[in-house]
C-alpha positions in Angstrom: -6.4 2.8 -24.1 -4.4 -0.9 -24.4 -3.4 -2.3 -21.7 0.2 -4.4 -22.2 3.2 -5.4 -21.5 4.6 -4.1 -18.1 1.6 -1.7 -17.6 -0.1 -1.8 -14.0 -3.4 -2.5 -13.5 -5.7 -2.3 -10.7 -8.0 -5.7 -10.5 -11.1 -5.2 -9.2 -13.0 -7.9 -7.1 -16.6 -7.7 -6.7 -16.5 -4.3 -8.1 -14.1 -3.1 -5.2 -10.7 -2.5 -5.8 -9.1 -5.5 -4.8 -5.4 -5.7 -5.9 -2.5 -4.7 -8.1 -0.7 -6.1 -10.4 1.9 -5.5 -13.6 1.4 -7.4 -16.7 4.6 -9.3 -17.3 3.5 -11.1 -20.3 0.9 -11.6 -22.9 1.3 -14.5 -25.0 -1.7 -16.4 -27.8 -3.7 -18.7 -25.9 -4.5 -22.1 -27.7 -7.6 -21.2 -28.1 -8.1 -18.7 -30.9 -8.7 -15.0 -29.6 -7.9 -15.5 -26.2 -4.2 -14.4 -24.8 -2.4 -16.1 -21.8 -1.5 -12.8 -19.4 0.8 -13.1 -16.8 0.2 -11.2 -14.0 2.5 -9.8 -11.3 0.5 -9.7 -7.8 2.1 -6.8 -6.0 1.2 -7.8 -2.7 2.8 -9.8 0.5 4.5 -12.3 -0.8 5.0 -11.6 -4.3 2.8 -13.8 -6.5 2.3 -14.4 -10.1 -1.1 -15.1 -12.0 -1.8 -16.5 -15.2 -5.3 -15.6 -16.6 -7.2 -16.7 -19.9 -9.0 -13.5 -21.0 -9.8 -11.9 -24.8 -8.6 -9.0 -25.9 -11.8 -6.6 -24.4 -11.5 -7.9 -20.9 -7.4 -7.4 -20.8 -8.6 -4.2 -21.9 -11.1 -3.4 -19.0 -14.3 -5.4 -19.9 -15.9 -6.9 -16.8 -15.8 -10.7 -16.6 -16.5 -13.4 -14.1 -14.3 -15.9 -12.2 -16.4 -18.5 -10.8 -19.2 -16.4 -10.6 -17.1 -13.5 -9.0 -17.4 -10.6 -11.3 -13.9 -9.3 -12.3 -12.3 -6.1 -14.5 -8.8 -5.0 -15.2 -7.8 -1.1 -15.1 -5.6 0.3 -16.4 -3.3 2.4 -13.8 -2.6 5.8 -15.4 0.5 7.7 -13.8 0.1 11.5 -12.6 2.8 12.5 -13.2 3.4 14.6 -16.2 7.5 14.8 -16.9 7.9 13.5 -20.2 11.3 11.3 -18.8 12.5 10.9 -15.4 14.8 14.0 -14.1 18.7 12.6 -13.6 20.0 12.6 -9.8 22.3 15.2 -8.9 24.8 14.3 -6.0 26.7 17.1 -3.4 29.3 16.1 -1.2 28.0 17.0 2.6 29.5 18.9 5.1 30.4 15.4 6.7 32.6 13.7 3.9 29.3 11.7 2.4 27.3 12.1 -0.5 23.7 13.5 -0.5 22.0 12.1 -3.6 18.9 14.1 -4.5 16.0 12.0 -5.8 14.9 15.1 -8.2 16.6 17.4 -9.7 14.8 21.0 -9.3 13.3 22.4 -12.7 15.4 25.5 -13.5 13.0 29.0 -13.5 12.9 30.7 -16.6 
């Protein structure tokens, strides 16, 4: 499966997961083959990465940085819902507004 735009990844470090991070951007690399991808670090502080790879190893091929060996995976979500239910809001007994984060599937 692709990996692009806006997908998450987990980067693995030494064959251990090590981070994660979305791909913000892929762009051509001056070098023919190879793509400039932008990586979103989600970790404490925020931080953004710009890596040199081909096309296999954005795709999950194992590489090497420095001598450090390297992979990308792509994060797959578990959850099945084909889109996102809408909220649903109630007043409360106290004047404010309960919003509920998912809606309950109706029972046929």
């Amino acid at each position: 499966m692709a990996t692009g735009i806006l997908d998450l990844v987990l980067v693995y470090v030494d064959d251990r997961p090590g981070f994660f991070a979305r791909v913000e951007e892929i762009a051509p690399d001056i070098k023919p083959g190879w793509w400039q991808v932008k990586l979103l670090v989600l970790s404490m502080p925020l931080q953004i990465y710009t890596w040199i790879l081909d096309e296999s190893q954005i795709d999950g091929a194992p590489y090497t940085m420095g001598g450090t060996p390297i992979r990308l995976e792509k994060v797959i979500s578990p959850v099945t819902d084909e889109a996102p239910p809408a909220p649903v809001s109630r007043e409360s007994s106290h004047g404010g507004k309960v919003v509920q984060l998912f809606a309950k599937k109706k029972e046929s």
